[in-house]
N, C-alpha and C positions, 0 to 999 in steps of 0.2 A: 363961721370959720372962714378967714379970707383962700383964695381960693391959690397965694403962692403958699398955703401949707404945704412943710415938708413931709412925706409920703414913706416910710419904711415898710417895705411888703418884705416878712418873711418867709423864702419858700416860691420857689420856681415852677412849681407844678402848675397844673389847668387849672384850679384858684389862684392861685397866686398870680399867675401871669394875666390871667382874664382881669382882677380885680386891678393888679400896676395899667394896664393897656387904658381899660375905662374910666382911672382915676386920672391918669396923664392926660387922655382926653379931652376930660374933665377939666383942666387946667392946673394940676394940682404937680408941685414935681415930686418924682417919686423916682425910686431907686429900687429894687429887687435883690436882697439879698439869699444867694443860691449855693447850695453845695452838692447838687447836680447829683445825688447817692441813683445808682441802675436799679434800686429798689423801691422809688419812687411810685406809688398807686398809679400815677395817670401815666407815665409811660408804659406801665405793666398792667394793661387794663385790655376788655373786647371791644370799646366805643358804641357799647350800649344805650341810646337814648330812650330808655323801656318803662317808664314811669306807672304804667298800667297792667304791664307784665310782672314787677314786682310786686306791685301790691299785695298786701296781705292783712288781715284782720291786725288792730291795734297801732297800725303804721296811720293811718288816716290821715295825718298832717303832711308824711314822708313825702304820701302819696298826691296830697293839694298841692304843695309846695312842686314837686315834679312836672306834673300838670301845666303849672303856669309855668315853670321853667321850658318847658318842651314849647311855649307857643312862642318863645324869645329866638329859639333856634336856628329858626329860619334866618331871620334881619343878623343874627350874631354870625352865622357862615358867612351870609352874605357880605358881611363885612370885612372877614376874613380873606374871603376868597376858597374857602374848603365846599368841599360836595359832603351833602350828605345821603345816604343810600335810603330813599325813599319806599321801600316795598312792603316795611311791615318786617312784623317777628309770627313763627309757627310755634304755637308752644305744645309740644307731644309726649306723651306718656306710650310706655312702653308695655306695662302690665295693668293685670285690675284694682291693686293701691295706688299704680302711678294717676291712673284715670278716675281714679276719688278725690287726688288732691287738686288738680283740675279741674273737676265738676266743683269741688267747695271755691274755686278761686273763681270759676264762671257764675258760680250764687254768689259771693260777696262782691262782686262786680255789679252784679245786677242790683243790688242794692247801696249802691252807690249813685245809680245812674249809668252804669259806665257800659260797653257792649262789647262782649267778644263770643265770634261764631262760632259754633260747636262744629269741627267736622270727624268724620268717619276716616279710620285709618286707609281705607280706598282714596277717599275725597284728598286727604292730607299728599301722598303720592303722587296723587295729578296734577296738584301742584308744585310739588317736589321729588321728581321720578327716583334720585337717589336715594331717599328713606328706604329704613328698612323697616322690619317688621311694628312699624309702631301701631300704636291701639285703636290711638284717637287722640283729637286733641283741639287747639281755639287757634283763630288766626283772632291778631289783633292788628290791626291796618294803619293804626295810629303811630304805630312803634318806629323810630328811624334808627339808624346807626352811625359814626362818624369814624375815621381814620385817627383811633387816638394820637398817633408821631407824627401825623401831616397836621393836625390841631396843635399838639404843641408848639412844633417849627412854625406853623400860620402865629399863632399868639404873640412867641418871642420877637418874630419879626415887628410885626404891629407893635407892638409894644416899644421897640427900637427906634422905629420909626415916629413912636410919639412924644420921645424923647427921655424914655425911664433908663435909668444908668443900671444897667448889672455890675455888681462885686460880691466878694465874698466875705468883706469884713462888713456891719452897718457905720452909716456914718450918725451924725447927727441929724435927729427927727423932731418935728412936730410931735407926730403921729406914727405909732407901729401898728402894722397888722399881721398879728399872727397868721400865716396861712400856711403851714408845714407839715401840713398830713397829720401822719402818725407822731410824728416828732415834735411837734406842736406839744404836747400833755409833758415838753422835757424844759419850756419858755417861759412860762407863768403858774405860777402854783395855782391859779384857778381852775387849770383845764389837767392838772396832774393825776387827780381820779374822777376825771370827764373821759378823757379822749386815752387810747389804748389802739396800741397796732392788732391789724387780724391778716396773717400772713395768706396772701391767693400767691398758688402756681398755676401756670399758663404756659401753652405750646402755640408755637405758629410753624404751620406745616404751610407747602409748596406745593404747586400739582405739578408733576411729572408729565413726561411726556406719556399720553394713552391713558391717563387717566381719566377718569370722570371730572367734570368741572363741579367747583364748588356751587352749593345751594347759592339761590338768588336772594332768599329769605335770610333771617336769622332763624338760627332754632336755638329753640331752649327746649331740653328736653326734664323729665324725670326717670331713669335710668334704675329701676329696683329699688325707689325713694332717694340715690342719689340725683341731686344737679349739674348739667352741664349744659355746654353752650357752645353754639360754634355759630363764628360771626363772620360773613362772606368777606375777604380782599379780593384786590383784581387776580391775584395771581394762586390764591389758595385762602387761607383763612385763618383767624386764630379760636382756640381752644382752651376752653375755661370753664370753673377754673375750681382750685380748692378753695377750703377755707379752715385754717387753725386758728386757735387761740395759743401761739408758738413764740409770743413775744418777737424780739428782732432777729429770729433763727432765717439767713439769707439763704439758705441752701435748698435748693428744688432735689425733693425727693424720688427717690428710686420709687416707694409706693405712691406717691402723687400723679407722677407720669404714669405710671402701668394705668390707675383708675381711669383718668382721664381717658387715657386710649383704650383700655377695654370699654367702658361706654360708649364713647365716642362713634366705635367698629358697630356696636348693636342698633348706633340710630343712624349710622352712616357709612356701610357699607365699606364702600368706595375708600373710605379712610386706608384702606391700607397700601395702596397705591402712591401715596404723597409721602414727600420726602419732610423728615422734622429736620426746620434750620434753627429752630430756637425754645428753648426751656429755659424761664425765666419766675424768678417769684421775688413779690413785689409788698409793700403795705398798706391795708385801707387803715381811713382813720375813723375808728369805729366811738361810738357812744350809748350812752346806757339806751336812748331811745332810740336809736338808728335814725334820729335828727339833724342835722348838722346844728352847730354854734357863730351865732354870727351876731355880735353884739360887743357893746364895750365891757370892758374886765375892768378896766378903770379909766380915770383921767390920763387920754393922747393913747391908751393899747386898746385895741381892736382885736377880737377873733372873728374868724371864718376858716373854719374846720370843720372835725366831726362827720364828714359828708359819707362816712363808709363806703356801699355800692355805688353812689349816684355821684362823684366827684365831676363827670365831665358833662351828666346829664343836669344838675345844679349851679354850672359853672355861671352861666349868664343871668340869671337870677340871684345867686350869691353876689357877683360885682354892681348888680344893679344898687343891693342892699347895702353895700359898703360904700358907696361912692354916694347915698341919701344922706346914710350917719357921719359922713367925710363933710358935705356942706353943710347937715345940720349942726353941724357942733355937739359939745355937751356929753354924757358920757351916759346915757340911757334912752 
């Protein structure tokens, strides 16, 4: 496929915009067609790059795929211009079911190859004086995080700068590539009972003056078998998150937000000190395997979806794949 291929990427999010930047790049022109919805996964995200923290038995591929996306990370900021928070993720348990599902995530790790240290709810603290009463639980060292809206704003620009045209109508393409999250399964009857919205809410609190400073780490905790997460900013942190099966229901719940901050309080004390500047809920783009789709659907349309949790953590790995299928031609 010559390489002035026309380029239609639909879908402004961290795929989409990763995959237009690399394919302009690339030499190819391309254009982004965007319609910018606040409900968007990658802006309503923690900038989790935790590909070993998720893991979970029967994900195995989620989890190879993550892996080698996380060792792209680095050269991909760097090309940016974005920091990414180095220090690792604490994953803690609160009770003795929480610290079962833990101990089973520290064996299927270990049988992976993979290693995360077991510490004592003492040890955990020392490292994170704010914790509260937690049990126990693994530091994983490998885990990074990113400023999901500093990555977006870093993409679009780059991406501008390489010369891909944003609009909101497409024009005439070569090549489409579906990349629209949730909205994606509404473009192609291939991806209609593939891909499916899974509605997360999310808080990002402030620290106040006299407050406690935000953890250095990520936590992710297990909270009475619920999940939650709170992922360090310079100035406070966000908080995450749900997860429905809610369809395109946009509205952040009264019970969504109680949960979050009632857990929140029992693994973070300090929480209640910080001001909440924002409750927002967003779409992942969910799949039967919690795989993403990245492949042709036919002659000149392209997907790259599907990415559920790991949208910003598969971002450079996803565009690497689409911009292979983009010179190789061909439609498989």
């Amino acid at each position: 496929m010559p390489l002035t291929t026309r380029v239609t990427v639909l879908g402004g999010g961290v795929i989409g915009l990763s995959v237009a930047w690399r394919a302009a790049c690339a030499g190819f022109a391309v254009q982004v067609v965007d319609h910018a919805s606040p409900h968007g996964g990658s802006r309503v995200a923690g900038g989790m790059l935790a590909p070993v923290t998720e893991a979970w038995p029967g994900d195995e591929e989620v989890l190879r795929l993550g892996v080698e996306s996380l060792e792209l990370w680095p050269g991909f900021a760097r090309d940016l211009g974005v920091d990414l928070s180095p220090v690792g993720t604490l994953a803690v348990a609160v009770d003795r079911a929480d610290a079962e599902v833990l101990d089973r995530l520290c064996a299927y790790l270990g049988t992976l190859g993979r290693s995360a240290t077991r510490l004592t709810g003492r040890e955990l603290r020392a490292l994170e004086p704010g914790l509260g009463q937690v049990r126990s639980g693994l530091s994983v060292p490998g885990d990074v995080a990113v400023d999901n809206r500093a990555l977006l704003d870093a993409l679009r620009g780059a991406a501008g700068a390489a010369g891909v045209r944003f609009t909101t109508e497409p024009g005439e393409a070569d090549v489409t590539v579906i990349a629209a999250g949730a909205w994606s399964r509404d473009l192609h009857p291939a991806l209609r009972h593939v891909i499916r919205p899974v509605k997360g809410e999310i808080l990002r609190l402030a620290a106040r003056p006299g407050a406690l400073p935000p953890p250095r780490h990520t936590i992710r905790a297990h909270v009475s078998g619920r999940p939650v997460y709170l992922v360090p900013r310079r100035d406070g942190f966000v908080l995450g998150a749900t997860q429905y099966e809610a369809g395109f229901d946009g509205d952040v719940t009264v019970g969504g937000v109680r949960d979050l901050l009632r857990d929140a309080e029992v693994v973070w004390p300090g929480i209640a000190e910080y001001a909440l500047v924002e409750a927002a809920a967003g779409f992942r783009a969910g799949s039967p395997d919690n795989a993403p789709v990245i492949g042709w659907l036919e002659p000149g349309v392209l997907a790259a979806t599907g990415h559920h949790r790991n949208g910003l953590l598969l971002a450079p790995v996803t565009a690497r794949r689409v911009v292979d299928l983009l010179r190789e031609g061909g439609t498989s």
